[in-house]
C-alpha positions as CSV (number, residue, x, y, z in Angstrom):
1,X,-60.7,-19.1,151.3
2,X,-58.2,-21.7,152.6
3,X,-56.5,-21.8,149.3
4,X,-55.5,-17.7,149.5
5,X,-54.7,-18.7,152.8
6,X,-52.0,-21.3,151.6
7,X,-51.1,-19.4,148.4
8,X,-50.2,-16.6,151.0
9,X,-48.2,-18.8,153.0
10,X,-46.5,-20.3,150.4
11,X,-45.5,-17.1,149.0
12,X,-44.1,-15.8,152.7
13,X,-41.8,-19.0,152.8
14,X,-40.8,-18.7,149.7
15,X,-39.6,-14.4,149.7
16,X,-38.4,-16.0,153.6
17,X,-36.0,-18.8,151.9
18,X,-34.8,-16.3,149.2
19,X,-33.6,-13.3,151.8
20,X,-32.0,-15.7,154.0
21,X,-30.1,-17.4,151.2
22,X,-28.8,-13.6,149.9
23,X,-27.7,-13.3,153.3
24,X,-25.5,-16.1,153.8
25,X,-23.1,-15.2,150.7
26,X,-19.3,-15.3,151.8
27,X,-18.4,-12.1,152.9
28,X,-21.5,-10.8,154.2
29,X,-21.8,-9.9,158.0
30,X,-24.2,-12.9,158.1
31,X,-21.9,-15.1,157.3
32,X,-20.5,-14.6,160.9
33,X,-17.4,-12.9,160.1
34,X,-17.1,-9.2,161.4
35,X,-15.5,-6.7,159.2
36,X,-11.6,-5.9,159.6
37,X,-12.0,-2.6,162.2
38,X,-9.6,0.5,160.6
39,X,-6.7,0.9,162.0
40,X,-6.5,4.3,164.4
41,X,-5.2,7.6,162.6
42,X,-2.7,9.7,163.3
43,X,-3.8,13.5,164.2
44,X,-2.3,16.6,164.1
45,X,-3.3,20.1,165.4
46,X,-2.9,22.5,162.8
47,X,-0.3,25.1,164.1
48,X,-2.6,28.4,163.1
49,X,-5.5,27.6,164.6
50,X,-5.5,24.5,166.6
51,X,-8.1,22.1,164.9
52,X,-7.1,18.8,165.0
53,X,-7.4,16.7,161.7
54,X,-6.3,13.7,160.3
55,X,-1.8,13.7,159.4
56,X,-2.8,12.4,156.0
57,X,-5.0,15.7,155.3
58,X,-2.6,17.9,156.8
59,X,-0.4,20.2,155.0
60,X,3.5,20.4,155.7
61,X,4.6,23.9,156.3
62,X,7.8,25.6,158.2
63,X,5.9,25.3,161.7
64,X,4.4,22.5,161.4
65,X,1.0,20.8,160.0
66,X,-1.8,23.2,158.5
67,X,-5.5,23.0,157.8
68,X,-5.6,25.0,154.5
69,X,-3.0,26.5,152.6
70,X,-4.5,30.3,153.9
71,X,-3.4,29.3,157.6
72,X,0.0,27.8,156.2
73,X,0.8,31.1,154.3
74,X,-0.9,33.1,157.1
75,X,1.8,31.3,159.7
76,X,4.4,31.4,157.7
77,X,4.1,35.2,157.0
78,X,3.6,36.3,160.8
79,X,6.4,34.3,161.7
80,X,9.1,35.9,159.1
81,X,10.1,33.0,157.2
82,X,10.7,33.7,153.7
């Protein structure tokens, strides 16, 4: 019985020693670095309906920044432009 009993323990250390040692690669967050944060992004309201999304997934139009390419041309179209 007390031999299980060590084989058991033995065997915990062991799978213990092997996850802490993954863990403390460089460039894990265990390594006690925290990861870069992102940098804030710009947003724009889309000038058809109003939702707000990112300037880099925005479309350019006449009146401004769009959602979709239906709003742009919607806009566009209500507003005369050719």
């Amino acid at each position: 019985m007390t031999k299980y009993l060590l084989l058991l323990i033995l065997l915990v250390v062991v799978f213990y020693k092997l996850t802490n040692r993954r863990d403390a690669r460089p460039g894990t967050q265990a390594s006690g670095r925290a990861p870069a944060p992102m940098p804030p992004k710009t947003i724009v309201a889309c000038a058809q309906c109003g939702l707000h999304l990112p300037a880099d997934e925005a479309l350019p139009g006449r009146g401004g920044s769009f959602c979709s390419a239906a709003h742009r041309t919607e806009f566009e179209a209500r507003s005369g432009s050719p």
